[in-house]
C-alpha positions in Angstrom: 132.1 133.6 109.0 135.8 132.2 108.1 137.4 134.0 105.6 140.2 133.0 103.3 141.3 136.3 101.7 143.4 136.5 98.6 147.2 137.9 99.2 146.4 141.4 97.6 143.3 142.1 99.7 145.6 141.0 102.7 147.6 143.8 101.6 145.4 146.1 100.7 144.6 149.2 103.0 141.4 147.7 103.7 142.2 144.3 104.3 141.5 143.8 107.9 138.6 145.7 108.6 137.1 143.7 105.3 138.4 140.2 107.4 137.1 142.0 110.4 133.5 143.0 109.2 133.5 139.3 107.7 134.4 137.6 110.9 131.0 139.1 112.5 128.3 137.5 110.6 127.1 134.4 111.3 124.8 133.7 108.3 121.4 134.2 110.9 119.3 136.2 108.0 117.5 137.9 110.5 118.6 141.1 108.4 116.7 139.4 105.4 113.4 140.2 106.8 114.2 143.8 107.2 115.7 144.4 104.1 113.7 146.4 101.9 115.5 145.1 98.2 114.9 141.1 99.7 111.2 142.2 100.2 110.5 143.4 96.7 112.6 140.8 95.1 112.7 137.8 96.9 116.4 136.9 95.7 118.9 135.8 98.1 121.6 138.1 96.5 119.7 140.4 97.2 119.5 140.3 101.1 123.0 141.6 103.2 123.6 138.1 103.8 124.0 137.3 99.9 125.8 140.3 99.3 128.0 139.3 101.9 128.7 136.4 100.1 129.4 137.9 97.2 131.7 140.4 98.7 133.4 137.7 100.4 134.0 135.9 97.2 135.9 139.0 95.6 138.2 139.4 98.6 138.7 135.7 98.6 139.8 135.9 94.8 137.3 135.3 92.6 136.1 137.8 89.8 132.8 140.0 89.9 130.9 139.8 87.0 128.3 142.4 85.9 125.7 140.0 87.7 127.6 140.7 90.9 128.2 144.6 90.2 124.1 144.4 89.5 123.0 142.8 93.2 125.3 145.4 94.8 123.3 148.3 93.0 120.6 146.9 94.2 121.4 147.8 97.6 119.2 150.9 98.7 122.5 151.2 101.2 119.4 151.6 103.4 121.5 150.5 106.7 118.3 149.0 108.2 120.3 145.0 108.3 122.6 146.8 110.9 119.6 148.3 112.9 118.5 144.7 113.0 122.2 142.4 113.1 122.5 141.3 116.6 125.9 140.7 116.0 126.8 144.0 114.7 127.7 143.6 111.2 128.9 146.9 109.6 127.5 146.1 106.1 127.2 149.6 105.2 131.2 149.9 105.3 131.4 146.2 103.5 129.1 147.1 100.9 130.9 150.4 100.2 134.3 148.5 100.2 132.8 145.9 98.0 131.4 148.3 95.2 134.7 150.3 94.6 136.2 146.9 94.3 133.2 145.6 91.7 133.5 149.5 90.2 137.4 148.8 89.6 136.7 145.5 87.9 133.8 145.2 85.9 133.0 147.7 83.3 129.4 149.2 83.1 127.6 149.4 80.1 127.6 152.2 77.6 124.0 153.5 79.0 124.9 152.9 82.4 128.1 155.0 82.2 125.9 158.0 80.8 123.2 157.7 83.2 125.2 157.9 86.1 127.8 160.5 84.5 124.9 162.8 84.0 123.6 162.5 87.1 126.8 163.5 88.8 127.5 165.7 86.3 124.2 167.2 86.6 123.1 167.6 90.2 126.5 169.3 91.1 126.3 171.5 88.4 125.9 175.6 88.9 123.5 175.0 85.8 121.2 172.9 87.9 119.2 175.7 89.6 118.3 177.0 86.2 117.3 173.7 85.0 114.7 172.7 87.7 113.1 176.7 87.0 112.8 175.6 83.4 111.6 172.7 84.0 109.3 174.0 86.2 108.4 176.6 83.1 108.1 173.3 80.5 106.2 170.5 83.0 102.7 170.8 81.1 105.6 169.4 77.9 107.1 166.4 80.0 106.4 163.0 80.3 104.4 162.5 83.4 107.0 160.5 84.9 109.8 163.1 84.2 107.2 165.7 85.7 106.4 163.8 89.2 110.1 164.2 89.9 109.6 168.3 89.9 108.3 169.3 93.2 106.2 172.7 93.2 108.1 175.4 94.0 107.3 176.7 96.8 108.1 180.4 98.2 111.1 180.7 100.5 110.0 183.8 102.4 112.6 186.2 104.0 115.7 185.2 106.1 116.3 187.1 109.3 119.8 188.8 109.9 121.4 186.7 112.9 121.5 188.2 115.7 121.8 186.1 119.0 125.1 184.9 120.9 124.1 181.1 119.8 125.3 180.2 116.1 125.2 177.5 114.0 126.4 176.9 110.4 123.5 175.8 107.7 125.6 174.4 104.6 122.9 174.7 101.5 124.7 171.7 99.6 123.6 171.1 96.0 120.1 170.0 95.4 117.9 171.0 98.3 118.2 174.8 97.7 117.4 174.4 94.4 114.2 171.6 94.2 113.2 173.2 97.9 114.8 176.0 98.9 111.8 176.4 101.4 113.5 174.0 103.9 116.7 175.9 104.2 114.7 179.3 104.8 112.2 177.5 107.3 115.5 176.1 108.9 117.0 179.4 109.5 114.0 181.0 111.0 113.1 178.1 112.9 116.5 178.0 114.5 115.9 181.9 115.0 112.7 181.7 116.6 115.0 179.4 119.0 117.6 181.8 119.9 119.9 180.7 117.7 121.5 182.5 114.3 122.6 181.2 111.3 125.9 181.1 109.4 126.0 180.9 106.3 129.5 180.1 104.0 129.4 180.2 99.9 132.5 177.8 99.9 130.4 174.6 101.2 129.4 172.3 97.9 127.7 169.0 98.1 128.4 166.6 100.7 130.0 164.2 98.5 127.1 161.7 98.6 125.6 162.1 94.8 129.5 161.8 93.3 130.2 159.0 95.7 127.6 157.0 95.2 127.4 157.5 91.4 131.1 155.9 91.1 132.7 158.9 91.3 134.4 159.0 94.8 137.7 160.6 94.0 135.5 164.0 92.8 133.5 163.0 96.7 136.6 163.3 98.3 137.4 166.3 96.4 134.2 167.6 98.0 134.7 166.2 101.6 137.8 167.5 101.6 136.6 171.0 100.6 133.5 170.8 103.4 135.9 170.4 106.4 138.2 173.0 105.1 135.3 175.5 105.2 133.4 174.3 108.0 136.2 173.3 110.5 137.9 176.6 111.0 134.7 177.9 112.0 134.2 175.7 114.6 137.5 175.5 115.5 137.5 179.6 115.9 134.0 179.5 118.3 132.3 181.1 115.4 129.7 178.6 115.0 128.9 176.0 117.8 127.4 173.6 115.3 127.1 172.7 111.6 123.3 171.7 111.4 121.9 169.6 108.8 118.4 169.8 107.5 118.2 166.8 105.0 119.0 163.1 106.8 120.7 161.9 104.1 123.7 164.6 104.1 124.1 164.5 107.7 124.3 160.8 107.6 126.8 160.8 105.0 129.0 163.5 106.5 129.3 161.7 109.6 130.6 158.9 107.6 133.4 161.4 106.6 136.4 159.5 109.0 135.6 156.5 107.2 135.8 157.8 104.0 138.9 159.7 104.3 140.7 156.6 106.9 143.5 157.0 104.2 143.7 160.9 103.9 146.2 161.9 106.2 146.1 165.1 106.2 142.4 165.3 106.6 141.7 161.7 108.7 141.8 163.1 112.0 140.2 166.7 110.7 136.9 164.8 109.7 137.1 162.8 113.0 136.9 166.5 115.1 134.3 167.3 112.7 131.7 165.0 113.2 131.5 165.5 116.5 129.7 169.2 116.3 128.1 168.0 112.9 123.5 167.7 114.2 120.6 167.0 112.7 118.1 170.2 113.2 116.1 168.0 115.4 119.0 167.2 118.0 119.3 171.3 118.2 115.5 172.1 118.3 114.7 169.1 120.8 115.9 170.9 123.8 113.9 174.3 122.8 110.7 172.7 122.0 109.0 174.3 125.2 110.4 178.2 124.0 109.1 177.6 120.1 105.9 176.0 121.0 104.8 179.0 123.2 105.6 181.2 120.2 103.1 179.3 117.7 100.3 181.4 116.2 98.8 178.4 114.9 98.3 174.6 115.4 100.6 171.7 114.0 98.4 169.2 111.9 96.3 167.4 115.0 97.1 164.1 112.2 100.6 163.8 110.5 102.2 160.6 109.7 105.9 160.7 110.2 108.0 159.0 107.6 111.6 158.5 109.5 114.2 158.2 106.7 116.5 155.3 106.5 119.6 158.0 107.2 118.2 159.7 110.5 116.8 156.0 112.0 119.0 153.5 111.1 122.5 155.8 110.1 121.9 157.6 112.8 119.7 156.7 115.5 118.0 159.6 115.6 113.9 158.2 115.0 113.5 158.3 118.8 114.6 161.7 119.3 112.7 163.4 116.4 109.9 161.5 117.6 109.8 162.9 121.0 110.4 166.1 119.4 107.8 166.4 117.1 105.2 165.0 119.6 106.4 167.9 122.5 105.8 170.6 119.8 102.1 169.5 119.6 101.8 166.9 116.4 99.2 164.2 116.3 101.3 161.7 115.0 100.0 158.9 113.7 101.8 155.5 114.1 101.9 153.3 110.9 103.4 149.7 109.6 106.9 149.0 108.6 108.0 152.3 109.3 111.4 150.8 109.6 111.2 149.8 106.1 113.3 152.3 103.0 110.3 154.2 101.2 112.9 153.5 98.4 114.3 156.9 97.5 117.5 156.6 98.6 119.3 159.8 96.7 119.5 158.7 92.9 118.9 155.3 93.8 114.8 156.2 92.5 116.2 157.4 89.4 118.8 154.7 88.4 116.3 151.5 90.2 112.7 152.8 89.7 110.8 149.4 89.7 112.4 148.7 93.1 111.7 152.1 94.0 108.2 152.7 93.3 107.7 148.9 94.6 108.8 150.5 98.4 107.0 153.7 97.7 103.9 152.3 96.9 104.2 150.0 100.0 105.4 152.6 102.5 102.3 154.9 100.9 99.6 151.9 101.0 101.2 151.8 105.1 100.8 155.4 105.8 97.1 155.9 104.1 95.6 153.6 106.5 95.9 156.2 108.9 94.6 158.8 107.2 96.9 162.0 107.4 96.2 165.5 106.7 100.2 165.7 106.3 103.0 163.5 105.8 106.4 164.8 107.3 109.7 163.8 106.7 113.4 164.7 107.5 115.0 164.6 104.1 114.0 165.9 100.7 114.8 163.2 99.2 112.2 161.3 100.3 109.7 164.0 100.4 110.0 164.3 96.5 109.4 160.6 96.1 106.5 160.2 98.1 105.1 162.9 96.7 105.5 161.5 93.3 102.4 158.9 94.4 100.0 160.9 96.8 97.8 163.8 97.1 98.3 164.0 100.5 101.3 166.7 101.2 104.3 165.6 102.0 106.4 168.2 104.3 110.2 168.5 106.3 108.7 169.1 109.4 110.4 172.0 110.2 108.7 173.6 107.2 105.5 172.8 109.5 107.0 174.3 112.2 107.9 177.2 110.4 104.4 178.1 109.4 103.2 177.7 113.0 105.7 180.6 113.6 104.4 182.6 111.2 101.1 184.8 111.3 
């Protein structure tokens, strides 16, 4: 694609890898059929290649308009176009670029503002823990749809003291241990059941993805920044071997951490020796599956359906892996349609877009039932509160699975 870029995006810090990203695609559309926004909508602005286009028009000089600023939220930032570009493209980096430029520019309405302000506000709030208890205390009061969005609670169970030579750091983050702190306890006695203790470190806060994503990336960087100073001494010191992530979408985005701080510095290169011990539980457990499995007391699910999110397949390259994984521990999985395709979660993105969301949940559901699961199993919460929100059929982290397999 040629580009023509205006003098001050030349200039700008981000100039040439914007020319750079541009240079790559070469308007084929194959990412248009795997692009879960395009499916439900049909609109060309609303495929990578549009939004290309548009971005390509700001850095070229010509003003975003709220229309603009409103295909770009559309974007479930679902990364599947790059699974699928076979020249590469790193639209998840363009499309990043091209909303702080839309965010600088065009100013959101009154209601839009709030929304997103209370979201941010909200999910990295200590006061959020006691919300969601309440709200579990009030759901016979709420509006069904308010109520679908409040999982059960479900008991954590005990945590055992670590003991073994192996460690790892489980950060808790900002949502997860209080919609399901289940995961995180199943995590750590999973990983113990494996040989392998758990660190634990009260500085840690969110990864930065719910601020960053809400149009509030200075407080992300805030919270990036704070991450690696609590995480990378650890590592750095032997103390841990590993910081271990449990939800897909937080260990996507904190491997994204050296692009996000490219202009820090002081902390550029510090994010860049981070990443490199940052996992997903399933790259730890992979190569201990024959030591847990002979330690099960009871079977997996003989027929689970495994949704792969969007950040472990197509962020990170992972869906092969946990795969494997979940197969050697003794799952019946059972294969399904599309299971490429964003089941539309996509952190807030259900909350702030929920016609296009429940138009990809309904899809990835209609998908998954015609295999007839006992259990649905996931890597990310985030996606395990959505689905939930239009099936009977359970919806698990498979290491919570796992867990009970461990247990008697």
């Amino acid at each position: 694609m040629q580009t023509n870029l205006a003098d001050w995006a030349k200039n700008s810090s981000y100039g040439e890898e914007v020319d750079a990203i541009l240079r790559k695609c070469v308007h084929c559309g194959f990412c248009s059929a795997t692009c879960p926004s395009y499916q439900i909508l049909g609109d060309e602005r609303d495929s990578p290649r549009g939004r290309i286009y548009l971005i390509k028009e700001i850095v070229e000089g010509k003003e975003p308009t709220s229309i603009t600023q409103k295909h770009l939220d559309q974007c479930l930032t679902c990364h599947n176009c790059e699974t699928t570009c076979p020249s590469g493209v790193q639209y998840g980096h363009l499309v990043d670029i091209g909303r702080e430029l839309v965010a600088e520019r065009v100013t959101r309405t009154p209601t839009d503002r709030f929304r997103r302000s209370l979201l941010a506000a909200g999910l990295n709030s200590p006061a959020f823990a006691p919300a969601v208890k309440l709200g579990r205390m009030m759901r016979s009061f709420m509006p069904a749809t308010l109520a679908a969005k409040l999982p059960q609670a479900r008991p954590a169970g005990k945590r055992p003291a670590g003991s073994h030579a192996r460690k790892v750091l489980v950060p808790r983050g900002c949502v997860q241990p209080a919609l399901m702190p289940s995961i995180d306890a199943a995590t750590v006695r999973v990983l113990d059941a494996a040989g392998i203790s758990s660190v634990d470190v009260s500085r840690n806060t969110c990864c930065g993805a719910v601020n960053f994503h809400l149009d509030k990336v200075n407080n992300s960087i805030v919270q990036m920044k704070s991450n690696i100073d609590a995480w990378l001494p650890l590592l750095e010191s032997g103390e841990v071997e590993a910081v271990i992530m449990n939800a897909s979408g937080c260990g996507a985005f904190v491997k994204e951490y050296p692009f996000y701080l490219r202009n820090e510095p002081a902390y550029a290169q510090k994010a860049r020796d981070l990443i490199q011990h940052v996992k997903d539980i399933a790259e730890v457990i992979a190569p201990e599956a024959d030591k847990l499995k002979a330690k099960f007391k009871k079977p997996l699910p003989p027929a689970a359906a495994f949704h792969p999110p969007c950040t472990l397949q197509h962020w990170q390259g992972l869906r092969p892996l946990t795969e494997t994984l979940l197969a050697d521990l003794g799952f019946g999985l059972k294969a399904f349609d599309e299971a490429n395709l964003c089941c539309g979660s996509a952190g807030t993105y259900s909350v702030l877009q929920p016609e296009i969301a429940t138009g990809l949940r309904d899809r990835k559901l209609d998908a998954i039932g015609q295999t007839s699961p006992d259990v649905i199993i996931t890597s990310n919460m985030g996606c395990m509160s959505h689905l939930q929100t239009g099936t009977q059929t359970p919806v698990r982290h498979w290491v919570e699975v796992v867990d009970e397999a461990l247990s008697d």
